[in-house]
N, C-alpha and C positions, 0 to 999 in steps of 0.2 A: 545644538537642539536635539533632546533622544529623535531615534526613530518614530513614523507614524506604526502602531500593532499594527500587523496585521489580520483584516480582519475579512472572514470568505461572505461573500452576498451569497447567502442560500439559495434564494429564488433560482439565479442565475446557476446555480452549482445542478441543482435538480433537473431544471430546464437543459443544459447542456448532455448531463450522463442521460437524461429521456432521449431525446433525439438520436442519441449514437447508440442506443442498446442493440436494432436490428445489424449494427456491424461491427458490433467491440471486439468481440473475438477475435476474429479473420482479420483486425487491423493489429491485436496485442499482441507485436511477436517479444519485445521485452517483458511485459508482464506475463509471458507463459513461461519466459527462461526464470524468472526470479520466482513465479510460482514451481515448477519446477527443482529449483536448487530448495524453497522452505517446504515441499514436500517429502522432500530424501531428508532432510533432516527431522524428521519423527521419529526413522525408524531407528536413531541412536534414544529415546526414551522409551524406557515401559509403561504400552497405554492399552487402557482397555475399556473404551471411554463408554458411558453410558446414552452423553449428549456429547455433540458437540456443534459449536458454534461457528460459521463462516460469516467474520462479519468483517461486511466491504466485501459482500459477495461477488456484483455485477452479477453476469450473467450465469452464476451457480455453476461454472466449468471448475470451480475449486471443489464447489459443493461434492457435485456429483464423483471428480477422483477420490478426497477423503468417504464418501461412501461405500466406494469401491474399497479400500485399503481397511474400514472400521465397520464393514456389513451389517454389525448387530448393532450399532447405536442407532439413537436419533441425529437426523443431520435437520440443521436450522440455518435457512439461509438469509442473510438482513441485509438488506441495502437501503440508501437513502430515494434512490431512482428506480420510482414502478417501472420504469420505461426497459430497465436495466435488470429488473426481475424475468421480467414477460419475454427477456428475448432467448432464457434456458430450454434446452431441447426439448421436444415433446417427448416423454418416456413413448415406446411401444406397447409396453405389456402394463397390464394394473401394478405387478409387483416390484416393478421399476419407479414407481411414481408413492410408494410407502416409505412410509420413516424419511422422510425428506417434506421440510414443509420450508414455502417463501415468505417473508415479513418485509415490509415497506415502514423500516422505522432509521431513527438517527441514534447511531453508537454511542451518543450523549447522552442517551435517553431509551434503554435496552427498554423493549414490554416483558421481562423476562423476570421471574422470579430470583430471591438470593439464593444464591446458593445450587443452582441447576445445571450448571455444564460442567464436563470436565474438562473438555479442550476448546478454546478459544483461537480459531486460523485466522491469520486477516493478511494480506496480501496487498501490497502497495495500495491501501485507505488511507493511513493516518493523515500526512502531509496532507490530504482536503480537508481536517480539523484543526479549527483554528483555537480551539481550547484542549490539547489532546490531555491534561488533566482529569478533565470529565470524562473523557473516553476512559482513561485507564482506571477511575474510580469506578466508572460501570461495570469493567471488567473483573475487577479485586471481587466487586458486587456478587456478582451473576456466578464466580467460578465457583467451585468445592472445593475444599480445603485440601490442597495438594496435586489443586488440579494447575493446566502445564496450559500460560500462553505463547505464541508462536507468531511472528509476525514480520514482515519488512514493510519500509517506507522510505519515500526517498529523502536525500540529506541534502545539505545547502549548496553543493555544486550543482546539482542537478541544474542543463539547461545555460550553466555558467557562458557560455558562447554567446547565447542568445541572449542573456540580461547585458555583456557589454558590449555586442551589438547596438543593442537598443538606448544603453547610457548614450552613445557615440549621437545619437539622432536627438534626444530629450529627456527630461530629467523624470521623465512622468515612470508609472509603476505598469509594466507592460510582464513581468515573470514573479511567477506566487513565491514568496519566502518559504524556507524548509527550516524545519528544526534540525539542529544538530544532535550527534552521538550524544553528547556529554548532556543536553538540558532531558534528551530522551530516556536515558539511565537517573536523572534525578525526578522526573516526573515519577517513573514507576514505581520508585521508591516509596516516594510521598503518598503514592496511593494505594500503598500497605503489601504491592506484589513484593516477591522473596528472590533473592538470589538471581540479580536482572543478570544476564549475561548478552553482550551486544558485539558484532562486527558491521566491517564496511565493506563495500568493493564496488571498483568504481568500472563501469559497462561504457566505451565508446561506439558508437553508432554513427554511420555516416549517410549523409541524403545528397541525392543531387545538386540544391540548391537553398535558400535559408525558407524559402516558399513552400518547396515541397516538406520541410521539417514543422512547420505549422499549423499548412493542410492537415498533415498527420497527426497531429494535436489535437484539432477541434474533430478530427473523423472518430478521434477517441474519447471524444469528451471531454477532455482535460485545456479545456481554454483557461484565460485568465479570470479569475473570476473574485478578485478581492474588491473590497467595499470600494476601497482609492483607485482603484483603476480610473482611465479614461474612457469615458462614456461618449465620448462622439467619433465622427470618421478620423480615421490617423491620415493625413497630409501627406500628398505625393514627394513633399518633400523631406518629410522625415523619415518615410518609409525607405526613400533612397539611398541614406544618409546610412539607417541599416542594413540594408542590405548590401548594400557597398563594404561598410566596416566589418560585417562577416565574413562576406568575400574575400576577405584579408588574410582569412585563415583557412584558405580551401588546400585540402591535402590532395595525395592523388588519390585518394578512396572518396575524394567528394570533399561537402561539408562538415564539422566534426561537431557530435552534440555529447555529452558529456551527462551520463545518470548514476548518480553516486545513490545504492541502495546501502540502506540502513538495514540487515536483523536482528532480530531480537527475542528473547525468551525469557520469560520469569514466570515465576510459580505463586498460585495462590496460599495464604500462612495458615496454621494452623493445621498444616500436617506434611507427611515429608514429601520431598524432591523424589520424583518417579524419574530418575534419569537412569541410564544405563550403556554400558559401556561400548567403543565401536569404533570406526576410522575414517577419517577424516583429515583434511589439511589445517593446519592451527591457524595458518593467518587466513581462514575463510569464517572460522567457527569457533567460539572463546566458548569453554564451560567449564562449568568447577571443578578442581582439581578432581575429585571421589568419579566424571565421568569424563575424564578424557581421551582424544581418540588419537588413533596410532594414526600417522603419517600416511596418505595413501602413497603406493607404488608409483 
């Protein structure tokens, strides 16, 4: 029998990232490392962006460093979750709070003119699109011809502990599927971007206990949130049944959770590749031959 698609419940998705906006940050300490590593990697491209786009903002902590780093463009920051806008720092001064503007829309659905940005940042979003197709057709959409997207998302290990965990207890669908490298490199194809270039790496993290790695979940918003999910209370006895079969693989750093990021970069067509030369490790960061980086020390 194929698989059931999957498919994300909105509502739920919204309602989740709302509730955690006043504490995403201060919980995201993986999404600040992986934001982090795709911000070093700009500065191997020549950009001198006019716009640029932050989308799959959260709470504009991307927005606000590419500000910093591109001072004279415009910074635009889109998230799905108002909750997840409203919780960006208060500027102090009026001139901190210019050329930076928030939008409450879906990356499936930019409000954004063709042809407007030159740089497109998105930071562990994808994976909550369950048609990244239309994301990446937006983006082809919205970019300028030669303009540079930038991006990670997480791949299908992610979480991998806790999906067979949870096999062990019932058959039901309790961890969101991820898209792999290979279907993410054919999407962006098809959706006219140029020259995708993609890596992996895979981040282990360890919690106390399989409880405390869930807590941590939902405090970031990121619960389960597909159409097939289970919709009623989960059973004292299944929940046992999991956490037991995790328990199986307690190391001595704790529990082990397992976040395989995907990045990625391709360029909008009809004009050239602004990349430019620089250093870097190869199996962190794949780029075309004409920009690639020397070995770090």
């Amino acid at each position: 029998m194929p698989a059931t698609p999957f498919l994300v419940d909105r509502r739920a998705l919204v309602r989740s990232f709302n509730r955690a906006g006043a504490q995403y940050e201060r919980r995201a300490h993986l999404q600040r490392r992986v934001r982090a590593d795709l911000l070093e990697r700009l500065q191997y491209f020549s950009l001198e962006p006019g716009c640029v786009l932050d989308l799959g903002a959260a709470s504009c902590a991307s927005t606000l460093l590419l500000r910093e780093r591109f001072p004279r463009a415009w910074l635009l920051g889109i998230d799905i979750a108002e909750g997840m806008l409203r919780a960006m720092p208060v500027a102090r001064w009026p001139w901190q709070r210019s050329a930076l503007q928030r939008v409450c829309a879906d990356a499936a659905a930019l409000p954004l003119q063709a042809r407007s940005c030159d740089l497109v940042f998105s930071n562990l979003m994808l994976h909550w699109c369950d048609r990244p197709s239309l994301v990446f057709a937006e983006i082809a959409r919205v970019l300028k011809p030669g303009g540079l997207l930038l991006f990670s998302t997480f791949g299908p290990d992610t979480l991998g502990e806790l999906r067979l965990a949870w096999a062990a207890a019932d058959e039901g669908s309790h961890v969101s599927d991820f898209i792999d490298m290979q279907e993410l490199g054919d999407e962006i194809m098809r959706a006219g971007l140029a020259e995708p270039v993609l890596d992996v790496e895979h981040h282990r993290v360890h919690f106390p206990d399989a409880r405390a790695l869930m807590q941590e979940l939902r405090q970031l918003g990121a619960r389960h949130v597909a159409q097939a999910r289970a919709r009623g209370l989960t059973g004292r006895r299944r929940l046992a049944l999991m956490l037991d079969a995790y328990e199986r693989r307690r190391e001595p750093k704790g529990l082990p959770a397992t976040f395989e990021v995907i990045c990625g970069a391709a360029f909008a067509g009809d004009g050239p590749p602004r990349a430019a030369q620089g250093a870097g490790s190869p199996h962190e960061f794949a780029i075309p031959v004409s920009a690639l980086r020397r070995p770090r020390s």
